[in-house]
ZAKEGU-310197 format. One record per residue: residue in one letter; chain; x, y, z of N, C-alpha, C in turn. Coordinates in steps of 0.1 Angstrom, whole numbers, plus 5000, padded with zeros to 4 digits. Example, Ala and Ser with C-alpha at 12.3 -4.5 7.8 and 13.67 -1.06 7.14 Angstrom:
! ZAKEGU-310197
PT  padren  vofi  n.xx  n.yy  n.zz  ca.xx  ca.yy  ca.zz  c.xx  c.yy  c.zz
PT       A     A  5132  4943  5078   5123   4955   5078  5132  4967  5078
PT       S     A  5128  4978  5071   5137   4989   5071  5129  5000  5079
END
This chain:
! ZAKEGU-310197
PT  padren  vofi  n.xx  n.yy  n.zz  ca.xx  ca.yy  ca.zz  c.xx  c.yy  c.zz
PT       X     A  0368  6922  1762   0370   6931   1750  0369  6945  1755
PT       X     A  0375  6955  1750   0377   6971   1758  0376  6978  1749
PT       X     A  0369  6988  1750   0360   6998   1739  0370  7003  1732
PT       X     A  0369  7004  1719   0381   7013   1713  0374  7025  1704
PT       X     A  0380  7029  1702   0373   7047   1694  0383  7051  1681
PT       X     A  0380  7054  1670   0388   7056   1664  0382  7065  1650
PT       X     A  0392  7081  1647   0381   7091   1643  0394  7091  1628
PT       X     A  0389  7096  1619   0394   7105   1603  0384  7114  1601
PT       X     A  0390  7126  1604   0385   7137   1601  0386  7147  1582
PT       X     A  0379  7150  1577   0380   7152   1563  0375  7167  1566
PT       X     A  0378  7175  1551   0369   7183   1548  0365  7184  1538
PT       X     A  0349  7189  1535   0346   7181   1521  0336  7194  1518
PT       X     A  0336  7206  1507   0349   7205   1499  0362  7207  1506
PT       X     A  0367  7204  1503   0387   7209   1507  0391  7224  1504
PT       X     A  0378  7229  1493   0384   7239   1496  0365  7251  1491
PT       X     A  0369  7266  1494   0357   7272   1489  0355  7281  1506
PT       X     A  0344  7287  1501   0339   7293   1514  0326  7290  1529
PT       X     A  0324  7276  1526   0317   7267   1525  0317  7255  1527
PT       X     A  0330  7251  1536   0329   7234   1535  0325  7229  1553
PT       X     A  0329  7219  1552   0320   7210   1561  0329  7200  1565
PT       X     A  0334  7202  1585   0345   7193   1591  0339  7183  1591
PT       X     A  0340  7169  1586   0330   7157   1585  0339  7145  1593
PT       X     A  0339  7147  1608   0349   7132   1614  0337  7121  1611
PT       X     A  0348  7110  1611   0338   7096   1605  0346  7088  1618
PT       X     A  0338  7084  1624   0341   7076   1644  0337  7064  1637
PT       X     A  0347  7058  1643   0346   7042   1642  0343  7037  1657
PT       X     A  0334  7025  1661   0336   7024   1672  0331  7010  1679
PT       X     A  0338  7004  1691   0340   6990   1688  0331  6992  1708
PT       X     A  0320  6985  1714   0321   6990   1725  0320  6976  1733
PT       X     A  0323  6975  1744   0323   6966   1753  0308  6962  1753
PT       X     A  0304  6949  1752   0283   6944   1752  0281  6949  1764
PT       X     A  0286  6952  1779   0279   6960   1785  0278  6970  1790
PT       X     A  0285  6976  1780   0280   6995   1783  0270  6997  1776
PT       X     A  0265  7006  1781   0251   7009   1781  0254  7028  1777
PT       X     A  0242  7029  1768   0235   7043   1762  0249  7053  1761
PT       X     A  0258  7047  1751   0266   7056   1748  0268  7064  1744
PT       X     A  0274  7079  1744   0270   7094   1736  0283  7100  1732
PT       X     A  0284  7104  1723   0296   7108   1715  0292  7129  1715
PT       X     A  0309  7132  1724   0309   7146   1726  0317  7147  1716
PT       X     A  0319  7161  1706   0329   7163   1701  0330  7180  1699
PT       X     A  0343  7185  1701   0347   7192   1707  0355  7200  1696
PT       X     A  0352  7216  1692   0360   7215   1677  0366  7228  1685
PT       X     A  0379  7232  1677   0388   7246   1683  0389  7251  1667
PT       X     A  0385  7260  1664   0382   7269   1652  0395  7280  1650
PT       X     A  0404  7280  1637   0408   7292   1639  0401  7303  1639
PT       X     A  0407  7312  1643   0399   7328   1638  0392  7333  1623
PT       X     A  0402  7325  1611   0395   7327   1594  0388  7318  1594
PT       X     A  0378  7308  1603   0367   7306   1605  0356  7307  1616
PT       X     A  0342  7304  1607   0332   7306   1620  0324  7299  1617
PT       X     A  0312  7294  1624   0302   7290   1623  0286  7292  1624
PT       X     A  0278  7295  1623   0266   7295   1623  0252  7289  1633
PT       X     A  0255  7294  1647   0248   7288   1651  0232  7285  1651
PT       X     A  0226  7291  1643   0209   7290   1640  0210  7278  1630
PT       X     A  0222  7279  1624   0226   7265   1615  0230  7255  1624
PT       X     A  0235  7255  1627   0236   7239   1638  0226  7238  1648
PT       X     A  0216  7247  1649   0206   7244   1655  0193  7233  1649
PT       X     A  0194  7238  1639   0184   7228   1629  0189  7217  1625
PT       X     A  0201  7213  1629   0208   7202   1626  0203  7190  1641
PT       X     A  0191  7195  1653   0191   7186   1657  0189  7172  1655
PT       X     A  0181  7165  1648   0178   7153   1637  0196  7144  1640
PT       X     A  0204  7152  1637   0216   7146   1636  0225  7147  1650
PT       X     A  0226  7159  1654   0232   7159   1672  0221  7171  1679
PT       X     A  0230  7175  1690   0224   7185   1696  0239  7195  1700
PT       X     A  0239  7209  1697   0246   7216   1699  0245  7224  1714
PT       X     A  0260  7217  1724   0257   7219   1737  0264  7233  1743
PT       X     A  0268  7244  1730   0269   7260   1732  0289  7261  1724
PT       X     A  0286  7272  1723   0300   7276   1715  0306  7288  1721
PT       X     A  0317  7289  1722   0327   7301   1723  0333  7307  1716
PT       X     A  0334  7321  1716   0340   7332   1709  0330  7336  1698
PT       X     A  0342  7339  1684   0328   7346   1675  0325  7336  1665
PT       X     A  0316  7336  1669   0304   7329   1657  0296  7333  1651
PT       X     A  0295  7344  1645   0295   7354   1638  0302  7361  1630
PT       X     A  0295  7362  1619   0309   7370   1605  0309  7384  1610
PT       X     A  0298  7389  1620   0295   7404   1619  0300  7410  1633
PT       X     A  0304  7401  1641   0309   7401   1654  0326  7408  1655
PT       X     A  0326  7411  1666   0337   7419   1672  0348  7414  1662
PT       X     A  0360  7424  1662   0371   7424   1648  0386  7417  1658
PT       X     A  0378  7413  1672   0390   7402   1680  0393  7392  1675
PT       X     A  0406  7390  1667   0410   7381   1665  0414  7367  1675
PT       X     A  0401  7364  1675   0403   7353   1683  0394  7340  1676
PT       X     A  0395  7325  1677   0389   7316   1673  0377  7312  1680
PT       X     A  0370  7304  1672   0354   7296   1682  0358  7283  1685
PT       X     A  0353  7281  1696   0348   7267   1701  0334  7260  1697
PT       X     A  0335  7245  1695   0321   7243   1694  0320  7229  1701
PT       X     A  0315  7226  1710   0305   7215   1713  0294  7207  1711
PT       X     A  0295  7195  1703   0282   7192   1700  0277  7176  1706
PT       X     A  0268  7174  1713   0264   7161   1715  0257  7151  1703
PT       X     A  0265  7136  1701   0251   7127   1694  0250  7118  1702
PT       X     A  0243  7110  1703   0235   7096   1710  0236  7088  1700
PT       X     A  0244  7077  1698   0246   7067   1693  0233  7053  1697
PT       X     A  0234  7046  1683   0228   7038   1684  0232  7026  1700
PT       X     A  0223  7019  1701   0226   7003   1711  0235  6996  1710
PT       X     A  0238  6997  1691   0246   6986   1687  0259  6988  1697
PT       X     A  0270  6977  1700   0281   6975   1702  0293  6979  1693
PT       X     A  0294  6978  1679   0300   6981   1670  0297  6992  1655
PT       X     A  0304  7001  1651   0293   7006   1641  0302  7020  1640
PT       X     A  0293  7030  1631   0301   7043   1632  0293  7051  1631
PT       X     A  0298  7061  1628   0291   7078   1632  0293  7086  1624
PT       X     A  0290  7097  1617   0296   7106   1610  0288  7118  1614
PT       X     A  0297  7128  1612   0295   7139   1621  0290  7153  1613
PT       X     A  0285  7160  1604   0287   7173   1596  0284  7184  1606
PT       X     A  0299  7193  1604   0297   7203   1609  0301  7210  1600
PT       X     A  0291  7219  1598   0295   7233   1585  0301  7246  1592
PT       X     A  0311  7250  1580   0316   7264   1592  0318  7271  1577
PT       X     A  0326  7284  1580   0325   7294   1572  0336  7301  1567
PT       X     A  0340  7303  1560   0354   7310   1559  0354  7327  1554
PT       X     A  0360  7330  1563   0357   7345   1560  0373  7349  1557
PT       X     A  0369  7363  1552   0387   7368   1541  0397  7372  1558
PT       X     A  0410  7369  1549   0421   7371   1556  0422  7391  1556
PT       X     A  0432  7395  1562   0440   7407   1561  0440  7407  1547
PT       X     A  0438  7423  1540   0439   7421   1527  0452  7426  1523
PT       X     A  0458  7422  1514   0477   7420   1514  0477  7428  1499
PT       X     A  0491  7436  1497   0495   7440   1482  0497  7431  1477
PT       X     A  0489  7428  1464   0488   7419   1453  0498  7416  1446
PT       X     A  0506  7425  1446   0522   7425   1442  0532  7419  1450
PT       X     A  0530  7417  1459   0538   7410   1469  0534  7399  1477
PT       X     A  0525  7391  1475   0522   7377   1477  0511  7371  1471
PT       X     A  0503  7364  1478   0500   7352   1475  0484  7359  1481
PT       X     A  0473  7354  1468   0460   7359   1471  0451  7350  1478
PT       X     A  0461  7340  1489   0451   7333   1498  0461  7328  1505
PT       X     A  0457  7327  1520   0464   7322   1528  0460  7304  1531
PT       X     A  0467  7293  1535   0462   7283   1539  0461  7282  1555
PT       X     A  0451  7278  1556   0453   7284   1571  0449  7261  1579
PT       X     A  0456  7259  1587   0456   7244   1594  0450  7245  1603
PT       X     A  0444  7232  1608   0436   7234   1620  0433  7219  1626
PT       X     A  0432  7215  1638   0427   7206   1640  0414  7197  1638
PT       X     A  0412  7182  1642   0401   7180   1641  0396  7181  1651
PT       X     A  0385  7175  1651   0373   7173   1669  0384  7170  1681
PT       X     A  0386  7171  1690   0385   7165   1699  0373  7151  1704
PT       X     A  0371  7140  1704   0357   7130   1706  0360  7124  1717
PT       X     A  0350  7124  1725   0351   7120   1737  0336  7109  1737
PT       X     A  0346  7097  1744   0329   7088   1740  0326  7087  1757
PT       X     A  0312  7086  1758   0310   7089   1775  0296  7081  1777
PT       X     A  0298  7070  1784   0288   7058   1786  0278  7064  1803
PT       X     A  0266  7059  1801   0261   7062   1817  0245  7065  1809
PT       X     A  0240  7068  1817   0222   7073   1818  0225  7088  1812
PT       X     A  0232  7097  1824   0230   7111   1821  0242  7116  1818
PT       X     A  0254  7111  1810   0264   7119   1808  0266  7132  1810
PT       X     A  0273  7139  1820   0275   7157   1819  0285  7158  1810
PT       X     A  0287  7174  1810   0300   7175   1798  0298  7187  1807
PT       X     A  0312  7188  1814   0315   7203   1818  0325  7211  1806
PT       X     A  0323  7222  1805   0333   7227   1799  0337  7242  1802
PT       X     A  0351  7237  1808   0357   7247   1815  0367  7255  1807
PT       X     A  0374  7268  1813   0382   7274   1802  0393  7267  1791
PT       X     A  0403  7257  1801   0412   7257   1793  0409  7243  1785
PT       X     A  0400  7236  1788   0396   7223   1781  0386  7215  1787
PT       X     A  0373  7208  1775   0362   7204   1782  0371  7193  1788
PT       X     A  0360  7192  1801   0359   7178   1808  0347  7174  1806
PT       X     A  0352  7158  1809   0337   7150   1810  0336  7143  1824
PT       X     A  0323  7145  1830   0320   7139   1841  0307  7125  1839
PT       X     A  0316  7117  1847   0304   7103   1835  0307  7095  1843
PT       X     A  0302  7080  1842   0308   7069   1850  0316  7063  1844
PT       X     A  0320  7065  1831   0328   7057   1821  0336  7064  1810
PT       X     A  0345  7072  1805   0346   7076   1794  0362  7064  1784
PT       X     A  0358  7066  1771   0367   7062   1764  0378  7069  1760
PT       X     A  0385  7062  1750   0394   7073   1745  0393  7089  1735
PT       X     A  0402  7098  1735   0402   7108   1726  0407  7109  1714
PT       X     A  0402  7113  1707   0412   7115   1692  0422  7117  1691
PT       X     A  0434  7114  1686   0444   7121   1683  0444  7130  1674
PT       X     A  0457  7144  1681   0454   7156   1667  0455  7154  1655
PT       X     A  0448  7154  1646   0445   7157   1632  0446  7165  1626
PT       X     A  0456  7169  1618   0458   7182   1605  0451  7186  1597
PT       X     A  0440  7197  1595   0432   7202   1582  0438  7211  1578
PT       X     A  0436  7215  1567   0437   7226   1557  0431  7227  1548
PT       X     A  0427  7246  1549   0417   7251   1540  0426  7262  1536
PT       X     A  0420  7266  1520   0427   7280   1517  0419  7289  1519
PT       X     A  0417  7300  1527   0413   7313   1528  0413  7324  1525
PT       X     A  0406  7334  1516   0414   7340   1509  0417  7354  1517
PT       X     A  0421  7363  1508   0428   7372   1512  0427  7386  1500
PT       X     A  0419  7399  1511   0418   7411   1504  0431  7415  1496
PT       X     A  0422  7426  1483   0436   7429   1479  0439  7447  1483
PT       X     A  0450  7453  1489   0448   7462   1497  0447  7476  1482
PT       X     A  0448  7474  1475   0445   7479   1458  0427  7481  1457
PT       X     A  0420  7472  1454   0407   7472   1454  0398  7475  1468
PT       X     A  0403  7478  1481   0395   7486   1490  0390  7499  1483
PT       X     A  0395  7510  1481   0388   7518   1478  0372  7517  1468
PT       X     A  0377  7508  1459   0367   7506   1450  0354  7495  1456
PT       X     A  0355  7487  1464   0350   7480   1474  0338  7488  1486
PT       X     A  0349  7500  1489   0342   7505   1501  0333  7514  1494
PT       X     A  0334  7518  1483   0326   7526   1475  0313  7524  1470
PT       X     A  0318  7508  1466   0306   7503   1458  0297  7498  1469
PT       X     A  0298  7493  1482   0295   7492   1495  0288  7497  1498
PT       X     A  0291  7513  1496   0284   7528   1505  0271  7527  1495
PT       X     A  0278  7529  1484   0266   7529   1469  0252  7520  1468
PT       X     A  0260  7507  1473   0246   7492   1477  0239  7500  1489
PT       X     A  0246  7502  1497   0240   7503   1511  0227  7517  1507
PT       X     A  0233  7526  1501   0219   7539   1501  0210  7536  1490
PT       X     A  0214  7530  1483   0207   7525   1472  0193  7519  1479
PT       X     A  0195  7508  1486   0185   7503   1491  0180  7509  1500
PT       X     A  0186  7517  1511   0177   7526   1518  0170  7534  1514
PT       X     A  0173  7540  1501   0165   7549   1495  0152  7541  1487
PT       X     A  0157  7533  1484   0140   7519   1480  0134  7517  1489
PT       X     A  0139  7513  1500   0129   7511   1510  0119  7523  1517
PT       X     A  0128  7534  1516   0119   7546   1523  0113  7549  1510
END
């Protein structure tokens, strides 16, 4: 019999600022492999991020083995996407499944004339990458252009998977009144506090 792996990735809600990539791993394993561990591997667009102090408390469920780019809403204005890596340790059993919650964040698009399109962008994205990796001490290198696994055993990968989320989108009309009311919050409370 030969291990098979097999992932559906969801997002639940489907939509909001707030939802959560949830792959559900199916997984069938040969009786003698031994202490198998499930890596999964996420590529984030840019209109999202994640929270790392939040997936840190999520140990109970995996262990988060480090991220790239911004992962932070407050971080550099590079439009660039995050990486995330997370390890679980699967039960003994031979057969069974897994399910995965990763929460991320959706932060506003470019804010666009309200008169001329559409006040949210849909933005697509893949699922996990899952890499299933049998052995005592499984490594997980991860190098620039794609993790590798170094292991005595690994199974198959996911194939790509389509999500979509709506994101919304400033309106370039209401900035002024925004940055205003912003400045106004911001001394307000500095002035309470001193």
């Amino acid at each position: 019999m030969a291990s098979k792996l097999s992932t559906n990735s969801t997002l639940d809600p489907a939509y909001g600022s707030h939802p959560s990539i949830i792959p559900d791993i199916h997984i069938s394993l040969h009786p003698r492999i031994a202490t198998p561990h499930l890596f999964l591997h996420y590529e984030l667009p840019p209109l999202l991020f994640v929270d790392p102090y939040e997936l840190e408390m999520r140990d109970a469920e995996y262990q988060l083995l480090g991220t790239r780019g911004r992962v932070n809403e407050g971080e550099e204005e590079e439009a660039i996407g995050v990486e995330v890596v997370i390890q679980r340790k699967l039960p003994t059993e031979t057969t069974g499944s897994a399910r995965v919650q990763l929460p991320v964040h959706v932060r506003y698009g470019e804010p666009v004339a309200s008169s001329t399109s559409k006040p949210y962008i849909i933005q697509e994205f893949s699922g996990p990458t899952v890499v299933l990796a049998c052995g005592k001490n499984p490594n997980f290198y991860w190098l620039p252009s794609q993790p590798r696994l170094g292991a005595r055993r690994s199974a198959a990968q996911s194939p790509e998977q389509s999500l979509a989320i709506s994101a919304p989108l400033g309106n370039t009309l209401d900035l002024p009144t925004v940055e205003l009311g912003t400045t106004a919050v911001v001394l307000a409370c500095f002035a309470w506090v001193s």
